[in-house]
One Martini backbone bead per residue (centre of mass of N, CA, C, O) as a GRO file, in nm:
protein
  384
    1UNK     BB    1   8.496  -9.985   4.788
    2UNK     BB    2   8.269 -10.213   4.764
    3UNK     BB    3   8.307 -10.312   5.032
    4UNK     BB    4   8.240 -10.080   5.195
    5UNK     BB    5   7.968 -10.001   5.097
    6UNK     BB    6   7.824 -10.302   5.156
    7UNK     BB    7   7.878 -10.219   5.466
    8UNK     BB    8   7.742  -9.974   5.424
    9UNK     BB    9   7.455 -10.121   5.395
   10UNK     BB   10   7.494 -10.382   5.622
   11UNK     BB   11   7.716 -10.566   5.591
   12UNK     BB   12   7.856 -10.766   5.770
   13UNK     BB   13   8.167 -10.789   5.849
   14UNK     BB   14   8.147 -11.126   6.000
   15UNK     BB   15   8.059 -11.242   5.733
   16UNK     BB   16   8.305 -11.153   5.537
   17UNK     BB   17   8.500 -11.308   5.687
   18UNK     BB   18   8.360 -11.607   5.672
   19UNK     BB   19   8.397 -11.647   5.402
   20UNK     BB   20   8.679 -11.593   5.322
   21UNK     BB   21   8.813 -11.790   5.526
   22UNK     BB   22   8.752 -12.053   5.308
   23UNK     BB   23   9.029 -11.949   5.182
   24UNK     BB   24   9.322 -12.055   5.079
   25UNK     BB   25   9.450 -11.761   5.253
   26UNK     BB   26   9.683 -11.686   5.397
   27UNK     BB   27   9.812 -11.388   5.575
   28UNK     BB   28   9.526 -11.204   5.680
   29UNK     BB   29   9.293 -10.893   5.685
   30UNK     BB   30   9.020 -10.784   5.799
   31UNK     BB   31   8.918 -10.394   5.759
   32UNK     BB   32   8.693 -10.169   5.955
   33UNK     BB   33   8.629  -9.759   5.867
   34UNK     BB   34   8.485  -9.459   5.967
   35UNK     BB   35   8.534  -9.216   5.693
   36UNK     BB   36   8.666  -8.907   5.564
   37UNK     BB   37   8.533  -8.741   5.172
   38UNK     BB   38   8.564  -8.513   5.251
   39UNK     BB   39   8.199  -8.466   5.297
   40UNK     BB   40   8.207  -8.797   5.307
   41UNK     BB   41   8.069  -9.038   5.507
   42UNK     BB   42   8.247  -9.374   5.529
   43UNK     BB   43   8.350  -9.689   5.439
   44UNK     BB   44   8.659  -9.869   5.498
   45UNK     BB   45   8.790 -10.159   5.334
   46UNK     BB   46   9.075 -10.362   5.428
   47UNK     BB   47   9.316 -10.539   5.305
   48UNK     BB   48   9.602 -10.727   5.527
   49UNK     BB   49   9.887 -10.803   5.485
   50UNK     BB   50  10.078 -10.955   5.633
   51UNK     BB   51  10.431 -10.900   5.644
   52UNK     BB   52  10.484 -11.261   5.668
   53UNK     BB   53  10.304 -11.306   5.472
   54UNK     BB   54  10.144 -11.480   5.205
   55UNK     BB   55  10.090 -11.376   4.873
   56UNK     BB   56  10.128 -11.048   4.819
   57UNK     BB   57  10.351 -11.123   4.532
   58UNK     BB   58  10.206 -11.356   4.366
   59UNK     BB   59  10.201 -11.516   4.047
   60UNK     BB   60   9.869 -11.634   3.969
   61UNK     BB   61   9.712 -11.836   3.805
   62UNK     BB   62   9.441 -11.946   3.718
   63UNK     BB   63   9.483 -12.237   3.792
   64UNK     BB   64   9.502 -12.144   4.111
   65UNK     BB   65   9.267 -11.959   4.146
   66UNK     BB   66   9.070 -12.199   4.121
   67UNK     BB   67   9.143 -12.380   4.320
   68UNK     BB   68   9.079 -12.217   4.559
   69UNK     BB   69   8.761 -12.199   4.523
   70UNK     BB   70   8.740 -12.466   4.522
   71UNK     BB   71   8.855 -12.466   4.840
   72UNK     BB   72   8.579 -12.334   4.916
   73UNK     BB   73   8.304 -12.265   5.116
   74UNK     BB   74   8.117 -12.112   4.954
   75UNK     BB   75   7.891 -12.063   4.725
   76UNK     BB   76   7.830 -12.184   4.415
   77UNK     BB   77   7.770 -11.911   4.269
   78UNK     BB   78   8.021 -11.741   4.377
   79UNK     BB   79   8.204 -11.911   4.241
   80UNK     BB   80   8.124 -11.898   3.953
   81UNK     BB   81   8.125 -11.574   3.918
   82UNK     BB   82   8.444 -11.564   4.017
   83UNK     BB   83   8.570 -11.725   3.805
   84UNK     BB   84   8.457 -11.605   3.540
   85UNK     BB   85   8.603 -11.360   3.566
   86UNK     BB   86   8.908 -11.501   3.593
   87UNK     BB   87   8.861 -11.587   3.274
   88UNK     BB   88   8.812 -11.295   3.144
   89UNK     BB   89   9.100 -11.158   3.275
   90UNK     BB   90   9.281 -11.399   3.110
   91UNK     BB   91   9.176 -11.275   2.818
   92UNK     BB   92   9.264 -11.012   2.808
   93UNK     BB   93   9.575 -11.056   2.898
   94UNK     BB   94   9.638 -11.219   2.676
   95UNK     BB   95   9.542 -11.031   2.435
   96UNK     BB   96   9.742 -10.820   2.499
   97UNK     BB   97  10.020 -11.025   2.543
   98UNK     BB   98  10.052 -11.264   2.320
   99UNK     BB   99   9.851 -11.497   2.481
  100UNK     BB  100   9.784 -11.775   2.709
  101UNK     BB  101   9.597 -11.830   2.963
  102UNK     BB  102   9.775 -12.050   3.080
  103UNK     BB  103  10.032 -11.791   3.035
  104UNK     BB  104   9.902 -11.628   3.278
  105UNK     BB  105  10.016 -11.405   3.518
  106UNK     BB  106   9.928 -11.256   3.752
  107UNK     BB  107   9.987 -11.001   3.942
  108UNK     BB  108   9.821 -10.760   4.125
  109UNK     BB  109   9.547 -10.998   4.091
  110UNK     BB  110   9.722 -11.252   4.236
  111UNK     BB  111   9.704 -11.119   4.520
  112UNK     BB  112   9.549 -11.114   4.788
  113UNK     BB  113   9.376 -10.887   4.800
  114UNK     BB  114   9.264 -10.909   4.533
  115UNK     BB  115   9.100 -11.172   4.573
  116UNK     BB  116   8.957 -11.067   4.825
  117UNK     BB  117   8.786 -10.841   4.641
  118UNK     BB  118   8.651 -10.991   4.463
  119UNK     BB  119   8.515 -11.215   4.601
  120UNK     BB  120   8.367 -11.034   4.805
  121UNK     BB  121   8.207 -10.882   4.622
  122UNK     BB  122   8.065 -11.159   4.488
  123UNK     BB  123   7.924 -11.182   4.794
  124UNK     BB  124   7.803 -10.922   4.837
  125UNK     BB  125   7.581 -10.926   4.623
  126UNK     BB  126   7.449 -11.163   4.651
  127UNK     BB  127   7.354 -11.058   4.934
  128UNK     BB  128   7.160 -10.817   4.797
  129UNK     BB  129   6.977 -10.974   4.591
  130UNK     BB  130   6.966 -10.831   4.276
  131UNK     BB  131   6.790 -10.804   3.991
  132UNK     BB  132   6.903 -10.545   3.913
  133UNK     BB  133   7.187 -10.362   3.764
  134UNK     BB  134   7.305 -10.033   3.760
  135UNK     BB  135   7.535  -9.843   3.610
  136UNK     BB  136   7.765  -9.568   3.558
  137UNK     BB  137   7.917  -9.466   3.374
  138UNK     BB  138   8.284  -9.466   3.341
  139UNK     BB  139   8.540  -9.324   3.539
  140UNK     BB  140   8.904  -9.323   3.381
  141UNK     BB  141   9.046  -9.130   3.369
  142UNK     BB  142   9.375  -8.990   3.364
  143UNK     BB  143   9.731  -9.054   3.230
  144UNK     BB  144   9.879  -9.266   3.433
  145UNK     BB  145  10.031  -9.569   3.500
  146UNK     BB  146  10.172  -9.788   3.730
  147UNK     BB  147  10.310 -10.162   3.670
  148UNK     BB  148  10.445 -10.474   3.656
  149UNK     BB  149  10.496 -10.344   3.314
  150UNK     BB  150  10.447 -10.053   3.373
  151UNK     BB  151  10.379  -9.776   3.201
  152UNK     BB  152  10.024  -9.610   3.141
  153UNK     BB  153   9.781  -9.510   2.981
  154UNK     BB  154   9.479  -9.410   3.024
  155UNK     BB  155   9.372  -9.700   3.044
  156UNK     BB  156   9.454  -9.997   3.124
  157UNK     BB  157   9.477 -10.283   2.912
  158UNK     BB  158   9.238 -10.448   3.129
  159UNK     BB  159   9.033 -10.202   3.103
  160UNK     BB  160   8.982 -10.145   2.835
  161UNK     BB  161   8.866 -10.439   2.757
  162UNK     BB  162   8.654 -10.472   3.002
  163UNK     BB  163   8.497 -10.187   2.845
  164UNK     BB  164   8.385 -10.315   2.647
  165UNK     BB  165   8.056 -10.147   2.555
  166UNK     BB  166   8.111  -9.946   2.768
  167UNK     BB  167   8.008  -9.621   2.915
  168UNK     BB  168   8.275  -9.373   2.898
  169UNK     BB  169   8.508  -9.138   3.043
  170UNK     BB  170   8.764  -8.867   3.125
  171UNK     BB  171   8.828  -8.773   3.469
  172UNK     BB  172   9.051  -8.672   3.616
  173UNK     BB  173   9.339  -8.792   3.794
  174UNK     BB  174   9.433  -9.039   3.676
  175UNK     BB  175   9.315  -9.380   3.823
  176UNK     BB  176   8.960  -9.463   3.851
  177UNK     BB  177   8.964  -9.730   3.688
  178UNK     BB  178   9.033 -10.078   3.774
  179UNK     BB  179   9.061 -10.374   3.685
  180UNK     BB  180   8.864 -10.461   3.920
  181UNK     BB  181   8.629 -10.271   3.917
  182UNK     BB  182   8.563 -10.370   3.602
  183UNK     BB  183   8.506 -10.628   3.650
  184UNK     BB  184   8.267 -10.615   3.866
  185UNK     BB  185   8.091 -10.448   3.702
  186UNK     BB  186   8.088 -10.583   3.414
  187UNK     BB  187   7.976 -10.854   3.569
  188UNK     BB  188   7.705 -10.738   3.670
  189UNK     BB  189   7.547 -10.509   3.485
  190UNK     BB  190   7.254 -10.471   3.322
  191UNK     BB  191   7.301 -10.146   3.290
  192UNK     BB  192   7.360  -9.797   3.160
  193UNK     BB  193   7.260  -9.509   3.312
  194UNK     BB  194   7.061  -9.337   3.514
  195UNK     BB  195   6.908  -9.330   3.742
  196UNK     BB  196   6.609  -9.532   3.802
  197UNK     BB  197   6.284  -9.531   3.882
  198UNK     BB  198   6.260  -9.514   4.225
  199UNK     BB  199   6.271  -9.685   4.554
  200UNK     BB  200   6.440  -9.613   4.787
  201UNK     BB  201   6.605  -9.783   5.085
  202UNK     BB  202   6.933  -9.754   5.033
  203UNK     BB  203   7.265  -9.624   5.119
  204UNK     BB  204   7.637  -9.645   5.014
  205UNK     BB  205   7.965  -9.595   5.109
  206UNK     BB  206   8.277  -9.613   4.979
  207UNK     BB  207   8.617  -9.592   5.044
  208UNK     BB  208   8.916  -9.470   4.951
  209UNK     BB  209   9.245  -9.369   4.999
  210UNK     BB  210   9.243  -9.130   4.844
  211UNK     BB  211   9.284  -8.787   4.828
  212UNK     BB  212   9.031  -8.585   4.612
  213UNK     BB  213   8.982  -8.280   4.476
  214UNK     BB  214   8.661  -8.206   4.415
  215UNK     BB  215   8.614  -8.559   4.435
  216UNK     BB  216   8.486  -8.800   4.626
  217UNK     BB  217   8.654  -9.108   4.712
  218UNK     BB  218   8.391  -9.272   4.596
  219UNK     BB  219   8.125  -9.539   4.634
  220UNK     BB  220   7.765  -9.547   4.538
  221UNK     BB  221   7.478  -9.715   4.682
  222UNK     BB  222   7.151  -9.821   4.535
  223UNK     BB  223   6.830  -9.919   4.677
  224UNK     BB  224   6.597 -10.054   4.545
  225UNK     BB  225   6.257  -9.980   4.369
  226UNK     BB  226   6.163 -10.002   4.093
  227UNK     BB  227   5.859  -9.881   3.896
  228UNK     BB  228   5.850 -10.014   3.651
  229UNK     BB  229   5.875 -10.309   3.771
  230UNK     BB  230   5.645 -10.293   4.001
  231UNK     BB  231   5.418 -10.197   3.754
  232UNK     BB  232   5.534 -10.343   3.430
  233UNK     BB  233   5.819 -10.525   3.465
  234UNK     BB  234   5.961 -10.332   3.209
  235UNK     BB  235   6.231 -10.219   2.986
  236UNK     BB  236   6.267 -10.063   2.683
  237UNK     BB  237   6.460 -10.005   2.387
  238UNK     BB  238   6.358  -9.758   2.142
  239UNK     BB  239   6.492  -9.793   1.801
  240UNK     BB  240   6.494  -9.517   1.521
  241UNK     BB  241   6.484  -9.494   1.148
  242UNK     BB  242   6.488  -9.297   0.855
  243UNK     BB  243   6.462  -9.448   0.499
  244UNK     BB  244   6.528  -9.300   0.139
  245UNK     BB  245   6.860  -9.404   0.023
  246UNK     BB  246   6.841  -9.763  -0.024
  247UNK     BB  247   6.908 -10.039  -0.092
  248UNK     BB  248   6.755 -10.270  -0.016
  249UNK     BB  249   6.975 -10.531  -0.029
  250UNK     BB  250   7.042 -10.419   0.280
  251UNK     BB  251   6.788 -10.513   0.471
  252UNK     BB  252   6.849 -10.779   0.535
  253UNK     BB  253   7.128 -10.781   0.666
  254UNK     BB  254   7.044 -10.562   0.888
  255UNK     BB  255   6.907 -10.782   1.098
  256UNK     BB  256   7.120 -10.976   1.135
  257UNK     BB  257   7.332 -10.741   1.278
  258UNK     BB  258   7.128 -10.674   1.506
  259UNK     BB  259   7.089 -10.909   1.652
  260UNK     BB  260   7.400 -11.002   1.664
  261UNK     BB  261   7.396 -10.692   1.876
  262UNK     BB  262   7.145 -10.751   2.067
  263UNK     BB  263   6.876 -10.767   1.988
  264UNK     BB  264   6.543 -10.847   2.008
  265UNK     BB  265   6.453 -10.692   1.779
  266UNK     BB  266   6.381 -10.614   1.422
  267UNK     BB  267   6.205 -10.384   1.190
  268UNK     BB  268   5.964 -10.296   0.912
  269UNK     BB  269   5.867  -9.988   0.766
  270UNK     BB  270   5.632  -9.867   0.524
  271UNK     BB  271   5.704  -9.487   0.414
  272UNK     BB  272   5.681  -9.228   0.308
  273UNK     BB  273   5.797  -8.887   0.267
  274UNK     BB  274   5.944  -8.674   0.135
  275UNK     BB  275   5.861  -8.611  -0.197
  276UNK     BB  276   5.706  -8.873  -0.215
  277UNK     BB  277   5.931  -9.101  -0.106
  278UNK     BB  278   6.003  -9.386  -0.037
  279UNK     BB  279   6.018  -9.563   0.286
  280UNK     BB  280   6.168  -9.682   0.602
  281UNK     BB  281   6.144  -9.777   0.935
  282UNK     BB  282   6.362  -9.851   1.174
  283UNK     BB  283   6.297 -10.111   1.446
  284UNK     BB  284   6.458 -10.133   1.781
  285UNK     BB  285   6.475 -10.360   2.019
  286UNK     BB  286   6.613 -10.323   2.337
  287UNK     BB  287   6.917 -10.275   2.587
  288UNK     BB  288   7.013 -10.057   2.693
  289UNK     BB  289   7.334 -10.146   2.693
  290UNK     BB  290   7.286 -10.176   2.360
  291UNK     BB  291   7.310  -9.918   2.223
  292UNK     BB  292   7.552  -9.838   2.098
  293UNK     BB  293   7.590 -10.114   1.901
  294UNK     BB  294   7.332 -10.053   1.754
  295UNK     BB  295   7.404  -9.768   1.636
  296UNK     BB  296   7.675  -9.877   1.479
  297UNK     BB  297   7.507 -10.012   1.281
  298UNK     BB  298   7.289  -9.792   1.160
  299UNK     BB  299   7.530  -9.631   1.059
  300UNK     BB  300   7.685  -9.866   0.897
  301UNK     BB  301   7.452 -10.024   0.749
  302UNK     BB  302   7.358  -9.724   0.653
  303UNK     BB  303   7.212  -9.416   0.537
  304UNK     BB  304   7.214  -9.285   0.833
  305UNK     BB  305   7.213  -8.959   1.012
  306UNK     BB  306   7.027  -9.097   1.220
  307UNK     BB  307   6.899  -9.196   1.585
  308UNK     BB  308   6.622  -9.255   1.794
  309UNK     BB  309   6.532  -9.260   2.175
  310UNK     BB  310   6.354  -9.488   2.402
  311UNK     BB  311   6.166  -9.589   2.655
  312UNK     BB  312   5.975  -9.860   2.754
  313UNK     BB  313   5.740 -10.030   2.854
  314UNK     BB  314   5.682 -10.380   2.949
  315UNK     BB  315   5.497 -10.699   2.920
  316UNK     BB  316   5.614 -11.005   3.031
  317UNK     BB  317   5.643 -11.352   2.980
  318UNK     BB  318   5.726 -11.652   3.121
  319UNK     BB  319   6.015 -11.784   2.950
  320UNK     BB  320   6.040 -12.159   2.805
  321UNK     BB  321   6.222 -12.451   2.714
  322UNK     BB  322   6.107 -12.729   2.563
  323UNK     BB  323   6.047 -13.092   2.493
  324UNK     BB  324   5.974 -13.325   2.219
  325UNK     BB  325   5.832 -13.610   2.121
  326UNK     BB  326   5.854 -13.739   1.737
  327UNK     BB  327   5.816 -13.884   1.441
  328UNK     BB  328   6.070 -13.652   1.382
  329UNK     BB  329   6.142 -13.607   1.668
  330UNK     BB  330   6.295 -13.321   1.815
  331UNK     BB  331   6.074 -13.050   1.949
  332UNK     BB  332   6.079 -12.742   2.048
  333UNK     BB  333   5.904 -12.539   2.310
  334UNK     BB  334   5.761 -12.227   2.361
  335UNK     BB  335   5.697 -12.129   2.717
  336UNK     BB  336   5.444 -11.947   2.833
  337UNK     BB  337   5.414 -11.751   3.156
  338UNK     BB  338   5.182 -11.713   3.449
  339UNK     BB  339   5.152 -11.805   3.792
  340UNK     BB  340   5.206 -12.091   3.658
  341UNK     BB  341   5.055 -12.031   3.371
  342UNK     BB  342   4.982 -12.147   3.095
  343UNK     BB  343   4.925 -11.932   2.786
  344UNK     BB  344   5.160 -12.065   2.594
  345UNK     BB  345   5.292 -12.313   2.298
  346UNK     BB  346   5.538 -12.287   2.048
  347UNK     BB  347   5.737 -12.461   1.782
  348UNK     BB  348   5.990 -12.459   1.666
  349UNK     BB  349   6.004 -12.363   1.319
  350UNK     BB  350   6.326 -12.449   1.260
  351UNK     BB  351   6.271 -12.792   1.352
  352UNK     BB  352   6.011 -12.833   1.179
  353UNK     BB  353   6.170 -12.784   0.908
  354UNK     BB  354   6.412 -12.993   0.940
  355UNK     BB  355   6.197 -13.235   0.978
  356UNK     BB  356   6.071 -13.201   0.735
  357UNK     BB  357   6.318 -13.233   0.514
  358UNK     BB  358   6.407 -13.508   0.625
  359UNK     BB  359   6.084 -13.652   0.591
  360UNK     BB  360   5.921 -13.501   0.322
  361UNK     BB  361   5.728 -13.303   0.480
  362UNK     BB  362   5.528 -13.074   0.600
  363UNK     BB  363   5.567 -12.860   0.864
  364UNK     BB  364   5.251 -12.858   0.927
  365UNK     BB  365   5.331 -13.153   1.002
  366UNK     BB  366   5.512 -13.087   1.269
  367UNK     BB  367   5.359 -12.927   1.431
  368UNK     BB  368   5.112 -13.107   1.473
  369UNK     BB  369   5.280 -13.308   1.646
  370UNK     BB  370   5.408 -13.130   1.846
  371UNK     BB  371   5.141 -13.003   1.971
  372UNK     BB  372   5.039 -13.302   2.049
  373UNK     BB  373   5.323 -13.389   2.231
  374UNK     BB  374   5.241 -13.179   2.438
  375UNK     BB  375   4.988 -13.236   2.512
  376UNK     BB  376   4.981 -13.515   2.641
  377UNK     BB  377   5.227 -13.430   2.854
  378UNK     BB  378   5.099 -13.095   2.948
  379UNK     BB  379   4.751 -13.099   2.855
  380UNK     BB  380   4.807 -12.790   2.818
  381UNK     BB  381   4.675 -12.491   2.869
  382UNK     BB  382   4.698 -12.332   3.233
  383UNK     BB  383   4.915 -12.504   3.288
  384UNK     BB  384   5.173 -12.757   3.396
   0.00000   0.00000   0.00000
């Protein structure tokens, strides 16, 4: 289905063959035609195993699908992004299954259809370029699955897992969202939640095979440029709750929690409260995506029975770290630039304080040594 989309958005059908072609996987064919579902006109594309070609239930190890991509001319990065896929597969099914990845053998996804849809997806996705990829909560179906390991009920054990941390619901009938779907989407993902403010640019439908009654059963590729990108750059999430019922003693841990959870900051403010009691204010800043995580740790290691969250727009510069050598050792420097201009450049001060440690100096003086040793290789601020 995601291959039908991205053709169906433009992807060359001959240029996903001659990638897909590049793997040693003989005895199939891709196959693309436009299909009705429900009311939706629609791409789908299938993977057609020869009658007698080879490894259409051939069930292979990690190590043979890595050996796969390495023998084929892929582009460096797709290789990269689809093996990572099925090592995280394969840890995944060996967690299930009270194994390990060296003795996991796919069945269903080992065999050639799965593998070039897994890799196909991750060609065709590389090939929209896309900066930010926002996906709908992931709608997992219900009742049961059968596989080569038995029957099993919605979601499937490799999906269960594969969507853990992601935002998902159960509607209609059957496995709505298969392992090979969940791979795709949470490995390429950077948020889910609702369209974000955008200008639509192409929209594509990808068929899937089943005809399902009131739901047409396709998955909706949208392109475009989201608008707070274009114009402030970027959007973080900001959760807020306030707290006068907690011993401080636990504030302290809450930060390092929160850290933990995937927060990019999190802060206290002291303030007033009702009845005159004073209180702090928790706030975080995070990615859409670590919403939950977020909130379950503010539930869990706090007194607080509410939490509110909101987006904010927000201008960052682009950072990156460098090291410098000094009398006292490397010492990494955060420098922050825009446009090519270096704009700030800041030694890592817990490398300082170790460094001060070790050499029974004060930090601001590794710190100074640090800033030093920063100008003379790359001249000061403002430039690189």
């Amino acid at each position: 289905m995601l291959l039908g989309a991205l053709v169906d958005l433009g992807l060359p059908i001959e240029t996903l063959r001659a990638a897909l072609a590049t793997l040693p996987l003989p005895g199939y064919r891709i196959e693309s035609a436009v299909v009705q579902r429900g009311s939706f006109r629609a791409t789908k594309v299938d993977v057609v195993v020869e009658p007698h070609g080879h490894g259409h239930h051939h069930h292979r190890g990690l190590k043979e699908i890595l050996a796969v991509l390495g023998q084929s001319g892929l582009d460096a990065g797709v290789k990269e992004r689809a093996a990572g896929l099925f090592r995280r597969l394969a840890e995944v099914e060996a967690a299930a299954h009270g194994t390990t990845i060296e003795k996991v053998h796919f069945h269903e996804v080992g065999a050639v259809d799965s593998i070039v849809d897994i890799v196909g997806g991750v060609f065709g996705l590389a090939w929209l370029k896309a900066e930010r990829i926002v996906a709908s909560p992931l709608n997992l179906g219900s009742g049961t699955v059968t596989m080569a390991h038995g029957t099993f009920p919605v979601p499937a054990p490799a999906t269960a897992r594969l969507v853990k941390d992601v935002p998902v619901y159960g509607a209609g009938d059957g496995e709505l969202t298969t392992p090979t779907g969940a791979l795709l989407v949470t490995g390429h993902a950077h948020a889910y939640g609702p369209l974000p403010l955008m200008r639509i640019e192409n929209v594509g439908y990808g068929a899937g095979s089943r005809e399902t009654k009131g739901l047409p059963n396709v998955v909706r590729l949208i392109v475009g440029e989201t608008l707070a990108q274009a114009e402030s750059g970027d959007r973080v999430l900001v959760l807020e709750t306030e707290i006068d019922d907690m011993s401080p003693q636990f504030c302290g841990p809450l930060i390092e929690h929160l850290l933990a959870a995937g927060a990019f900051d999190a802060y206290y403010t002291p303030i007033y409260m009702k009845k005159g009691r004073p209180g702090i204010q928790v706030t975080v800043l995070a990615d859409s995506a670590r919403r939950a995580a977020i909130e379950e740790v503010l539930f869990r290691e706090t007194t607080t029975i509410g939490v509110r969250s909101q987006e904010w727009e927000r201008a960052c510069l682009e950072r990156e770290i460098v090291s410098v050598d000094t009398a006292y050792g490397v010492i990494r420097i955060k420098r922050a630039s825009s446009g090519g201009r270096t704009l700030n450049a800041q030694p890592e001060f817990d490398d300082c304080e170790r460094a001060a440690g070790q050499a029974g100096v004060p930090a601001k003086e590794v710190w100074a040594a640090a800033v030093a040793a920063y100008r003379a290789a790359h001249g000061g601020w403002e430039r690189r």
